[in-house]
C-alpha positions in Angstrom: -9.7 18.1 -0.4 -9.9 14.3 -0.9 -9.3 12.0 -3.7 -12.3 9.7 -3.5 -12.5 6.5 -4.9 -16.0 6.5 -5.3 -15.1 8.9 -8.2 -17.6 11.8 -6.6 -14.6 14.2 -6.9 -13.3 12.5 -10.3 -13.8 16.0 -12.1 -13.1 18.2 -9.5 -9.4 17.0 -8.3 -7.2 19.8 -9.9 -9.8 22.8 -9.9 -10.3 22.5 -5.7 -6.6 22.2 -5.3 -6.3 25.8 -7.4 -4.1 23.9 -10.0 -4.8 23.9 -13.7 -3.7 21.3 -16.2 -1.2 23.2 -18.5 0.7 23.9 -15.2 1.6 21.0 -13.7 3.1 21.3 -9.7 6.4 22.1 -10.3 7.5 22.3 -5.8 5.6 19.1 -4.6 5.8 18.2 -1.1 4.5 14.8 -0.1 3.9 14.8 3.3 2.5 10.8 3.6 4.6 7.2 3.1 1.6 6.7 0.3 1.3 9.7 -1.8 5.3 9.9 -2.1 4.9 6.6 -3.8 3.1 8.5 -5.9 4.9 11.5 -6.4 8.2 8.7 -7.0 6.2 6.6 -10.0 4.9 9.6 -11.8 6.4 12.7 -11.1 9.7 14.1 -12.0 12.0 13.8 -9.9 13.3 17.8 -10.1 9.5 18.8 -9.3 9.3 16.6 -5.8 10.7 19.2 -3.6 10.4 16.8 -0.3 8.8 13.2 0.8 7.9 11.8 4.7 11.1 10.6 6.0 9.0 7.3 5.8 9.2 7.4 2.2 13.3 7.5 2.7 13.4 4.0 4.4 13.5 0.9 3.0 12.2 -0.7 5.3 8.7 1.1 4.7 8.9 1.8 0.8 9.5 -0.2 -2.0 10.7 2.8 -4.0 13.1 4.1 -1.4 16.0 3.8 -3.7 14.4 6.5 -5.7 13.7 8.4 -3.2 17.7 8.8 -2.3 19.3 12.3 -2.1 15.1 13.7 -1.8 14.7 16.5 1.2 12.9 14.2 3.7 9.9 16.0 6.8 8.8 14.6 9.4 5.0 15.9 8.6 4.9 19.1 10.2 3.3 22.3 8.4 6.5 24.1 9.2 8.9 21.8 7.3 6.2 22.0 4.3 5.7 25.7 4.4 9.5 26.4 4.5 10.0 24.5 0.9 7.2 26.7 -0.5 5.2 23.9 -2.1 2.8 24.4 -4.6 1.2 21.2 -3.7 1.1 19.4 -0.5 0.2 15.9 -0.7 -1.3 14.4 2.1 -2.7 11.0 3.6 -6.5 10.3 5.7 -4.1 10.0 8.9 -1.4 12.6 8.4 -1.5 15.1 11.0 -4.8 17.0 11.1 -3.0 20.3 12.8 -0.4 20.3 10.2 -3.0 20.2 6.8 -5.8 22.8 8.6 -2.7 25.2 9.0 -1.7 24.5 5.6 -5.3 25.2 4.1 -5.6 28.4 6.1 -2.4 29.8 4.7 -3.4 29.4 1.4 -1.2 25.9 0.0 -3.0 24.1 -2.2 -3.5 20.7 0.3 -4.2 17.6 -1.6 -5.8 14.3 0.8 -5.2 11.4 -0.7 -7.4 7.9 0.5 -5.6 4.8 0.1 -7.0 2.6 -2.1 -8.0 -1.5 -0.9 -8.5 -3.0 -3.7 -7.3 -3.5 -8.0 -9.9 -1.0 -9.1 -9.1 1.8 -6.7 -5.6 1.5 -7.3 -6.3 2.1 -11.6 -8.5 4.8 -10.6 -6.3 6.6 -7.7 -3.0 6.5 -10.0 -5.3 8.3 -13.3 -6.4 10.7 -10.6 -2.9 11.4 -9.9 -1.2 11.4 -12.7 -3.7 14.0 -14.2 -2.8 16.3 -10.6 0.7 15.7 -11.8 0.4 16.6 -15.7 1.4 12.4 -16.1 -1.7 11.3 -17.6 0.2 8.9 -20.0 2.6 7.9 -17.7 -0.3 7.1 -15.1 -2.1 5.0 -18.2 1.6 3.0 -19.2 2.0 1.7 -15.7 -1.7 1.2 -14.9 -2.1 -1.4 -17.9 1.5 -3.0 -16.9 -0.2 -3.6 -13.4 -3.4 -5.3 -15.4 -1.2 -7.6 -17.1 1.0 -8.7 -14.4 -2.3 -9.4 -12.2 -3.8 -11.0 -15.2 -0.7 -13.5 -15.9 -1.3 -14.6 -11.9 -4.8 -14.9 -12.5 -3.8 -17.4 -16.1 -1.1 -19.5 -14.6 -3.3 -20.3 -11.5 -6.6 -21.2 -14.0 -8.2 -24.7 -12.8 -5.7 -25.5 -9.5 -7.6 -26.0 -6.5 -7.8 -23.2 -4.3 -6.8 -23.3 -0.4 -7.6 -21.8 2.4 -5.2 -18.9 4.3 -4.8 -16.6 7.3 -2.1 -13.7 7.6 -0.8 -14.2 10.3 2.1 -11.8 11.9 3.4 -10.8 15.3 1.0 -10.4 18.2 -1.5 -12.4 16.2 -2.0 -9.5 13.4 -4.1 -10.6 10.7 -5.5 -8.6 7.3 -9.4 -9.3 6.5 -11.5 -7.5 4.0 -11.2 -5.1 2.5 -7.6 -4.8 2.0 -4.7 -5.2 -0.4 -3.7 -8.7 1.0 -7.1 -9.7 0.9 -7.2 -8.9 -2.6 -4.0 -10.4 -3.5 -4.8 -14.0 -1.3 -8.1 -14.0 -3.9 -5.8 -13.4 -6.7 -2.6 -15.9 -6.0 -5.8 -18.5 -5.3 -6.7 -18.9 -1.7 -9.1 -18.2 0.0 -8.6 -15.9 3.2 -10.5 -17.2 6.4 -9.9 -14.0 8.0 -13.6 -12.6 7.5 -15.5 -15.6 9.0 -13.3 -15.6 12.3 -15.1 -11.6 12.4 -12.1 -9.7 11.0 -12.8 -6.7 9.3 -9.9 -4.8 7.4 -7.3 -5.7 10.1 -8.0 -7.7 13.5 -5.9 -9.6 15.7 -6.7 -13.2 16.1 -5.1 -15.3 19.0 -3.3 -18.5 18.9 -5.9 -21.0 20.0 -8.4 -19.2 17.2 -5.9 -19.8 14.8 -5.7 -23.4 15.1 -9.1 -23.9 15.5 -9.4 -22.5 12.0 -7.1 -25.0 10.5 -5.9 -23.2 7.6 -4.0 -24.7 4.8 -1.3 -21.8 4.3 -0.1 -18.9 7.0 0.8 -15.8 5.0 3.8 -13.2 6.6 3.9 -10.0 5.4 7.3 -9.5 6.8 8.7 -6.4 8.0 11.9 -5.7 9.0 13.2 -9.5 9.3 16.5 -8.6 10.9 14.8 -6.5 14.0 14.0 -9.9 17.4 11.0 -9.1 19.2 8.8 -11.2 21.5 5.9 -10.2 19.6 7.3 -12.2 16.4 8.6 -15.0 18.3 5.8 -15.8 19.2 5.4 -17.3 15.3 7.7 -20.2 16.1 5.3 -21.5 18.7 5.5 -25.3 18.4 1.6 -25.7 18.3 1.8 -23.6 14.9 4.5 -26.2 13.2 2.3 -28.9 14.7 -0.7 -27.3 13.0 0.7 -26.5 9.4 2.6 -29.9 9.4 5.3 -28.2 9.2 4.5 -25.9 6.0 6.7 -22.8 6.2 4.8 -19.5 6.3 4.3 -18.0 2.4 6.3 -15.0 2.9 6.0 -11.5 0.5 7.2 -8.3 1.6 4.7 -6.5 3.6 6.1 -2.9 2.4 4.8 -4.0 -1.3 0.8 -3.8 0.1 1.0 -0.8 2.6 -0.2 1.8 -0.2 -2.0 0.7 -3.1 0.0 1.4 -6.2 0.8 -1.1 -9.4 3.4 -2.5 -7.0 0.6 -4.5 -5.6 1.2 -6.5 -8.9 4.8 -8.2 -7.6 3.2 -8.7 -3.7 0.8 -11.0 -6.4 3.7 -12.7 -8.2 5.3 -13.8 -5.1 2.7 -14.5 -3.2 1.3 -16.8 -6.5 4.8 -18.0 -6.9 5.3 -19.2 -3.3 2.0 -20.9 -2.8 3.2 -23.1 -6.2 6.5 -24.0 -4.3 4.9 -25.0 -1.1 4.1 -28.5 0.2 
């Protein structure tokens, strides 16, 4: 089963999974970098019996620090089957193998889409915390999300907007939709990615890039410390020519990989460094 955001399966959630609201999942395994987030915002602790080993690394989660001491897998129906869950959460791209063998032993497999945008997010975390018997939670840090995108949205009111790329090793860039897209519109620029063609993600080589002429080059950075010739490639002199010498606007990329109220401080920062740059 699949959470939707198109809210076709709104009512159906917890009755296909075989759960019922007066018994929340009390052994849940989390089998996806996203839906741990979820199980690490608004589930207790004592009912998460295991999350992705992806969930484990701070490089990859913003909420790896809660996630410390939790029974890690590495996605296999095995490792799940072996903690006997009573809810599996799963991603679109988590192994297909692993979830059919899960569903025809009888765990209750929960798919979980990752939202791209404000709205799905709201709607994705009520979904959940309803799954998880965290209704009220779910609503508390919904509305805290709303505010915080609401205060960027006031403190950027009548400045001039600019125009933007991500840009990123190997000439990765985010279009629409997507949680950076959505974010770049919020923190008040504009992203070019769509005109140059660029759907949700694209690669876009140097020479397009300077023909586009943007005012701002956003980094979702990732793992800062690790030299590759893929990322070098960002301190080409043509670019610093280009931007004038601008330094890319830099915001954690692990903050817009899954689309929780996290989303709000990738907003903030993003906001905050476009208001410190030249």
């Amino acid at each position: 089963m699949r959470i939707e955001l198109a809210g076709v399966l709104a009512c159906c959630v917890m009755a296909a999974a075989g759960l019922a609201a007066a018994a929340p999942p009390q052994r849940i395994v989390s089998m996806n970098l996203c839906t741990d987030q979820y199980a690490l915002l608004l589930a207790p602790r004592a009912r998460i019996a295991s999350i992705s080993f992806l969930g484990a690394d701070p490089a990859e989660s913003p909420l790896a620090d809660r996630a410390a001491g939790l029974p890690v897998n590495y996605g296999t129906a095995e490792e799940a089957i072996a903690l006997t869950p009573d809810l599996v959460l799963t991603g679109t791209y988590t192994t297909a193998g692993a979830k059919a063998m899960l569903r025809r032993l009888g765990y209750p497999v929960v798919e979980v889409d990752n939202p791209t945008g404000f709205a799905g997010i709201a709607e994705t975390m009520r979904r959940m915390g309803a799954l998880f018997g965290a209704e009220d939670e779910a609503e508390t840090q919904v509305a805290a999300m709303q505010r915080r995108l609401a205060a960027v949205v006031d403190a950027r009111r009548g400045r001039p907007r600019a125009q933007a790329l991500v840009y990123d090793a190997n000439g990765f860039t985010v279009g629409r939709p997507s949680l950076a897209d959505a974010v770049m519109d919020l923190a008040g620029l504009d992203n070019l990615a769509p005109s140059l063609g660029i759907d949700a993600y694209g690669q876009l080589g140097l020479e397009d890039l300077l023909i586009a002429r943007p005012r701002h080059l956003v980094r979702l950075v990732y793992r800062p410390d690790a030299v590759s010739l893929a990322s070098a490639a960002l301190r080409h002199p043509a670019i610093d020519a280009a931007m004038g010498g601008r330094p890319f606007l830099d915001i954690p990329g692990r903050l817009l990989t899954c689309g929780t109220p996290l989303v709000a401080e990738a907003a903030e920062r993003l906001a905050a460094a476009v208001e410190r740059a030249p």
